[in-house]
Each structure stands twice: as structure tokens, then as C-alpha cells.
N, C-alpha and C positions, 0 to 999 in steps of 0.2 A: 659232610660239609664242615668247613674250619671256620674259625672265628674270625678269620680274618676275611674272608668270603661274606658270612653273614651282617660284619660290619659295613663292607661295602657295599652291600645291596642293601640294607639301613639307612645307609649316605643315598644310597642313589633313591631311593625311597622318600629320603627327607627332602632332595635335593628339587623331585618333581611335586611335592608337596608344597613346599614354597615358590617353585614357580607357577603353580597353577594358582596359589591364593594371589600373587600378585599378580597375573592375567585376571583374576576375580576382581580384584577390587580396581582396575584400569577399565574392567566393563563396566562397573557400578560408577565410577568418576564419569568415563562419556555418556553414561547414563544420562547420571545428576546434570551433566553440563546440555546434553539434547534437550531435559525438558526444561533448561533455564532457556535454552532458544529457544521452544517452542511456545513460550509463555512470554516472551519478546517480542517474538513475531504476531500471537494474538494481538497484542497489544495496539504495534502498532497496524495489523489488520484494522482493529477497531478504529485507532486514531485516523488511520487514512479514509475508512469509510464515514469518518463525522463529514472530515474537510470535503468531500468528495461529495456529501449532501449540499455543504457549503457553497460548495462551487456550480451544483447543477441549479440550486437558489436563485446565487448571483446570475449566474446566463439566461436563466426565465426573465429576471427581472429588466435584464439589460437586456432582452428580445422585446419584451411587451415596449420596454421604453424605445426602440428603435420603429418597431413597429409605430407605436406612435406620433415620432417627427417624422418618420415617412407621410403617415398619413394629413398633418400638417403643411407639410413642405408638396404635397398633391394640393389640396384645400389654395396652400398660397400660391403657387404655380399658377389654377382655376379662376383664381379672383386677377392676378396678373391679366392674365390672357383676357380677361372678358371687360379688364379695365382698358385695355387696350386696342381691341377689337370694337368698343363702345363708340356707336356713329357720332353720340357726342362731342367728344376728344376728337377724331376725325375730322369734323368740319371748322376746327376752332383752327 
């Protein structure tokens, strides 16, 4: 083997040593960066599930509340009809 052979494969040696530490540290960088997304995405996991309790809150409250002037708006309907159907009122 010559020395000139031996420096070449040296070179070529060195050449896929520093291509693999730089494919190395490009997996460690998307690394870093996946788990800054996936600690984003927790996050707002978390925040969407507050609002999302928020919201199923409000919709309870705005059922019971409808339910209720339904039940009002039956009740007045009731008192309508029987003020009007009243023999009273009828014969005036």
C-alpha cells in the first residue's frame, strides 16, 4: 500500500465521519424540535379541553334556561286559552 492510497482512504474515512456527525446532530435538532411540538401540542390539548368544559357549561345552562321559558311560554299559552275559553268573557 502507498502513501498516497493510505491518505485517501484517511480522506475518505474522515470525509464519512463528518458526514455522519452532521446526519447526527440533524436527528438530535428534529429531535429537539418534535419534542418542542409535542409539548405545544400538550398545551394546547390542555387549553382546548378547559374551553371545551366551558362550553359544555354554557350549553347546560342555556338548555336548562330554554327549557324553562318553554315551560313558561306552555303555563302562558294555558292561562291564554282558559281566559278565553272562560263563559264569563263569552257572554259579555
Amino acid at each position: 500500500m502507498t502513501l498516497d492510497a493510505a491518505i485517501q482512504r484517511l480522506d475518505a474515512a474522515l470525509s464519512a465521519l463528518e458526514a455522519a456527525t452532521v446526519r447526527r446532530a440533524e436527528t438530535e435538532r428534529r429531535r429537539g424540535d418534535l419534542e418542542t411540538e409535542l409539548t405545544l401540542m400538550q398545551d394546547d390539548r390542555a387549553r382546548l379541553a378547559v374551553e371545551l368544559d366551558g362550553a359544555l357549561a354554557k350549553l347546560n345552562r342555556l338548555d336548562a334556561a330554554a327549557d324553562d321559558v318553554n315551560r313558561r311560554v306552555d303555563r302562558a299559552i294555558g292561562v291564554i286559552r282558559d281566559v278565553i275559553g272562560s263563559p264569563s268573557l263569552a257572554t259579555q
